[in-house]
N, C-alpha and C positions, 0 to 999 in steps of 0.2 A: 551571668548573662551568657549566653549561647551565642560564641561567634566559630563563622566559617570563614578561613582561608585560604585561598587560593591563590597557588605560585605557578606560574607559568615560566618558560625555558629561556628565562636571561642569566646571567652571568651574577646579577645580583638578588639571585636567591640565595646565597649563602646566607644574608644580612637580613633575608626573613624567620630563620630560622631565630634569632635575637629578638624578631618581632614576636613570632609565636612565644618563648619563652616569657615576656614580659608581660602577654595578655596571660599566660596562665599566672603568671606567679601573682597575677594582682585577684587573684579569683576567679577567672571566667572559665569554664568549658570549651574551649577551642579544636572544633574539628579543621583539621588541613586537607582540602583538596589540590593536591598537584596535577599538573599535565603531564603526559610521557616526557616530552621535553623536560619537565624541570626536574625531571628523577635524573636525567643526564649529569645535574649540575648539584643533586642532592639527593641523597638516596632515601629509600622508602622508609630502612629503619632508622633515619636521625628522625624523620617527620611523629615518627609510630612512639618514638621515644618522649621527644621534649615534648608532644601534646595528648600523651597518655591513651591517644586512641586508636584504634585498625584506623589503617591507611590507603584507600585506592583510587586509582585510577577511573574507575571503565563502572557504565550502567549495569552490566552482566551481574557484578558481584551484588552478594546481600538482595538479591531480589524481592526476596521475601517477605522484607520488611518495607520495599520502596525504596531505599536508597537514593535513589538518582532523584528524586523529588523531597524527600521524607529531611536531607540536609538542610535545605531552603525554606522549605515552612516552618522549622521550627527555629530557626536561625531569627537573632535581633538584630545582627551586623552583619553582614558580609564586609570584606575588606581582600581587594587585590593586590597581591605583593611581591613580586613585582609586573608590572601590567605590558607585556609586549605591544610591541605595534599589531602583530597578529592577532592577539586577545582581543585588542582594543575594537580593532576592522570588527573579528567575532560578535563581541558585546555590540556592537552599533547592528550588525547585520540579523541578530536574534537566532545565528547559528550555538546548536548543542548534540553535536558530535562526539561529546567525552562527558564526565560528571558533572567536571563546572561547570561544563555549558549548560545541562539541564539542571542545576544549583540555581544558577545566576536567572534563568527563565520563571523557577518556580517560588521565586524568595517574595517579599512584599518588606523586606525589613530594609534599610538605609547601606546603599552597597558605597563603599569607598576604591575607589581606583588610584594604585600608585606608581603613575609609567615610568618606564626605566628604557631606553633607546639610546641608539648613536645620534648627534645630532640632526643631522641630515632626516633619518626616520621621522624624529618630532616631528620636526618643520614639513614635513610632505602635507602636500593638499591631501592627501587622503587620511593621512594620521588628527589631522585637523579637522576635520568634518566627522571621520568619527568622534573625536572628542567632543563638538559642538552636537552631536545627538546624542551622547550618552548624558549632556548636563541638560539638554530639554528633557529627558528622562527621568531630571532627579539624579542622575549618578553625581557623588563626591567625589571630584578631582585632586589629588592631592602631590601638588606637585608640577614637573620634576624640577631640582635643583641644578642652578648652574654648574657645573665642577668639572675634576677630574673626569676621563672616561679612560671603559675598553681600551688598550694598543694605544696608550697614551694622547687619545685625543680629546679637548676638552671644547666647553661648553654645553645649553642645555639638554637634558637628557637623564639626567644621575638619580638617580631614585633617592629620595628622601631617607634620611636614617630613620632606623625602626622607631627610637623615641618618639620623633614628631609627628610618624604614621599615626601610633599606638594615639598620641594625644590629640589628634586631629580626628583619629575616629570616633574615637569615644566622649568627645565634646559633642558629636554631631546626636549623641542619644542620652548623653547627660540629663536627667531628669530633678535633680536639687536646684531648688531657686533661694535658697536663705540667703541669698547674698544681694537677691533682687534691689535695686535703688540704692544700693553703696557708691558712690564713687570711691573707687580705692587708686593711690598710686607704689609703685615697687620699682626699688633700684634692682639692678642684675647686671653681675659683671665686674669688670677690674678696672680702675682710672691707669692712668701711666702720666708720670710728670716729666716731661722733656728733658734729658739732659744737654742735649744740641738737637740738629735738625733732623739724625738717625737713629740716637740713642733715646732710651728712657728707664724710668722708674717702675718696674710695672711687678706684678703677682700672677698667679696659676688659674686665677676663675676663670670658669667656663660662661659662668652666668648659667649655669642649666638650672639652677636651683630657684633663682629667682625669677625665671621664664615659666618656671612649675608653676610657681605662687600667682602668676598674672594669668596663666588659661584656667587653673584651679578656680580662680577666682570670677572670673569671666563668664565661664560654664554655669558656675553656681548663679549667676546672674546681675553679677558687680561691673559699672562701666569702667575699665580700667586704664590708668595711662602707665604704660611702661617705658622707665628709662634706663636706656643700655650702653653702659659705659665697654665698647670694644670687645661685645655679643657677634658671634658671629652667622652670619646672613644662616647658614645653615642650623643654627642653633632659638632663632627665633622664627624660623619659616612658619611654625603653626600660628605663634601670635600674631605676626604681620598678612596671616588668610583670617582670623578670628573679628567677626564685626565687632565685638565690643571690647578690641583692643587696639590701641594708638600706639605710638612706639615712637617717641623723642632720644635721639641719641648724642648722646655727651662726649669726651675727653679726660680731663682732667678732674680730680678731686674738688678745685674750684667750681669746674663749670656744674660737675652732677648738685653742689649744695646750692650753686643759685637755683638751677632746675627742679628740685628737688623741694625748696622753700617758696617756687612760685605754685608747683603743683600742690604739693599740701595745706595751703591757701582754699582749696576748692575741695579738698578730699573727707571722708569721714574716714578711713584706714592707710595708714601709711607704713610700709615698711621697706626699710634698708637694710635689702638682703646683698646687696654692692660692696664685694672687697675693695675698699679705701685707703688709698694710698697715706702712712701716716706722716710722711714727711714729702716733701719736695726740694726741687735744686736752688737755691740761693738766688746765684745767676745761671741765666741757661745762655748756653753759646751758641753764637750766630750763625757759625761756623762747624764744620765736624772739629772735632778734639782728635787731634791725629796722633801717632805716638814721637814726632818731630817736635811739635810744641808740648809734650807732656814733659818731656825730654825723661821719658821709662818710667817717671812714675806720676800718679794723677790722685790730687785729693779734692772731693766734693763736697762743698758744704751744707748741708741742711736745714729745712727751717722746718716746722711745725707747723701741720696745714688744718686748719677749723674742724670740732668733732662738727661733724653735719650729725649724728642722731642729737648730740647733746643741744644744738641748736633748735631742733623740731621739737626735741620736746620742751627745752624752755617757752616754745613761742603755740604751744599745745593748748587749743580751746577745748570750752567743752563739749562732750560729744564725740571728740575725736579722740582714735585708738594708734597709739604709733607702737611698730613693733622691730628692734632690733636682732642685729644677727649680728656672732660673734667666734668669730674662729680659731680656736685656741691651742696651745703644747702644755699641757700643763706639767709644772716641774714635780720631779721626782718624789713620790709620796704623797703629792694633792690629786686630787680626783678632778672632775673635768666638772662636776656640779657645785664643788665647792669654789674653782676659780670662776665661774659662772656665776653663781650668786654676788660673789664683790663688783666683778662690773655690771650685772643688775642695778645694784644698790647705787653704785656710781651712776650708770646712763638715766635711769631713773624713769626709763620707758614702761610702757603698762607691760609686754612683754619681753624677752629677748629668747632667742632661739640659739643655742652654743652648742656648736660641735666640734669635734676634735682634727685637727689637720694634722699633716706629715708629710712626707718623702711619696707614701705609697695610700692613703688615707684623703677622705676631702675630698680635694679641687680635682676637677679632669677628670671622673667618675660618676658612673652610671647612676649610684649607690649613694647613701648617705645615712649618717645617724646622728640625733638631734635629742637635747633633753630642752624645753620649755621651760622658761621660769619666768614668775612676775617679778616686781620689780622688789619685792620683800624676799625672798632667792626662792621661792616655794616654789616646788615643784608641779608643774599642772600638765605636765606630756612628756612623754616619752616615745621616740618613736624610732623603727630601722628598717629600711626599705629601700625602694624605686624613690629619687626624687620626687615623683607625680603623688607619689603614698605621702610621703612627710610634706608635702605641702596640703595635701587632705586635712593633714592631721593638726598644723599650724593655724589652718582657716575653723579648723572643729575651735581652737583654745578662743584662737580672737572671737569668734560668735559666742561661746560661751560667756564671754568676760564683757560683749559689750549687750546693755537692757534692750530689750528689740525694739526692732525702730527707732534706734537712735542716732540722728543722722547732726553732723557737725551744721553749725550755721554758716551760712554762706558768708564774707566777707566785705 
């Protein structure tokens, strides 16, 4: 696909250059149009570099070919990254004074805007009015995020990280529907069990993996519910703008399996891509556990908390596809598909997806790598990429594996 973008002179172009990177490494052709301003903040040869192509500014250059028009007509996306108040004014007012401006004039393809301002700018009546003509235009708003800012001031304003850009724009031109009239539900995320009212039990998931698997799925044209066990707001921002996704949020490893067993009740694909807390505290304290009452040293006791996959899939109709995820070290001299196939064979789900975790591996990372197995330990995917990729690649197996049009019966 042919996309164009365009960074204009905030402070958070640096974190476009990650967006550019991601749209190419997934295959697309991506020309970067910058303003003067944003070469301030990123120079010509990062842009020339990570997007493989001549890089400029200004109508003058390349005349010969049209340029300053010949971007836009050929372009399927546009996407602005990051979108100033200035740009914005621009875009509303139909001025094109530099490239992008006669880019953005001459395109007809699905343009995404990703504002990035101090709060104060958002919030002006003029920044607002522009945004209200650019969406009677059809322009995709994406964003901004509450958070940090500039000179440590916060609130909204933050420009969207590139992931949720990248998947927020490219859901808007997705053209795969195999997923059409699925309802599918997906865990994503880490429970945490209480240890008192400050502490707890928790793990490293981002939940980005299983946020993959719910817009991945979404796009394709599945109504989806996701549940996010301690997701956070900036990590599911593209699922909670996506219409055909819901987003119920959990706690506890308790609460994701009631949650989890009401929703897969109504679903034909179920997957618990959710790191699962394996034990929980005994008794949890009402009180903080200070180190006066531990008096220096502190022992917890544990109990053992319900496989929820083993659950779903004992209480598994037909029709229906459950697919587990499973995160593993494997010990010294075993390979990662062979401890993978024993807990296949254990969970007993139609698929399980096993990757390998670590210190520096897994959780908290852009990246991931997945081998697929049924529930006989056979191998049916393999895959290493962008999260968005291996959740591609997971929804290729489950469609494969389930007869089309095979939808679970309602309850």
């Amino acid at each position: 696909m042919d996309i164009v973008v365009g960074v204009t002179g905030g402070i958070a172009a640096y974190k476009s250059v990650h967006l550019v990177r991601l749209l190419v490494t997934r295959g697309h052709d991506v020309h970067v149009v910058p303003t003067q301003d944003a070469l301030r903040f990123v120079g010509l040869p990062t842009w020339e570099a990570i997007s493989r192509h001549p890089v400029t500014t200004s109508v003058h250059d390349d005349v010969a070919s049209v340029r300053h028009v010949a971007l836009g007509q050929a372009a399927d996306l546009v996407i602005v990254a990051p979108a100033t108040a200035n740009t914005l004014a621009k875009m509303a007012a139909g001025l094109a004074d530099d490239l992008l401006g006669t880019t953005l004039l001459a395109t007809t393809a699905p343009v995404v805007v990703a504002p990035a301002m101090h709060t104060e700018m958002w919030r002006h009546a003029a920044t607002q009015a522009s945004i209200a003509t650019l969406r009677e235009r059809g322009v995709h708003v994406v964003g901004p995020a509450d958070g940090e800012l500039t000179g440590g001031d916060h609130g909204p304003g933050r420009m969207f990280e590139p992931e949720e850009i990248v998947e927020a724009a490219l859901a808007i031109v997705s053209t795969r529907t195999d997923l059409e009239g699925l309802r599918v539900v997906v865990s994503a995320g880490g429970t945490r069990e209480p240890i008192d009212p400050v502490r707890y039990l928790g793990n490293r998931s981002s939940g980005r993996q299983g946020v993959a698997l719910a817009l991945v799925a979404a796009d394709r044209g599945a109504d989806v519910m996701l549940v996010a066990a301690h997701v956070d707001d900036a990590v599911t921002a593209a699922a909670s703008s996506h219409p055909r996704v819901a987003i119920t949020r959990v706690g506890t490893a308790a609460e994701l399996g009631e949650t989890m067993r009401r929703e897969a009740a109504a679903s034909d694909v179920v997957i618990m891509a959710a790191a699962v807390a394996d034990y929980r505290v005994a008794e949890v304290s009402e009180r903080k556990i200070t180190k006066e009452r531990s008096g220096g040293r502190l022992s917890l006791e544990l109990v053992e908390n319900d496989d929820i996959l083993a659950g779903l899939v004992a209480a598994r109709r037909d029709g229906q596809t459950i697919v587990g995820f499973a995160a593993e070290t494997p010990a010294e001299g075993e390979s990662l598909e062979e401890r993978g196939a024993r807990k296949a064979a254990r969970k007993g789900a139609d698929l399980l997806v096993v990757n390998e975790v670590g210190w520096d591996r897994g959780f908290e990372r852009a990246d991931n790598s997945v081998v697929v197995l049924t529930a006989a330990g056979e191998r049916v995917g393999l895959v290493e990429g962008t999260k968005h990729e291996v959740a591609e690649a997971v929804w290729d197996c489950v469609t494969a594996a389930r007869p089309a049009h095979r939808h679970a019966p309602m309850p």
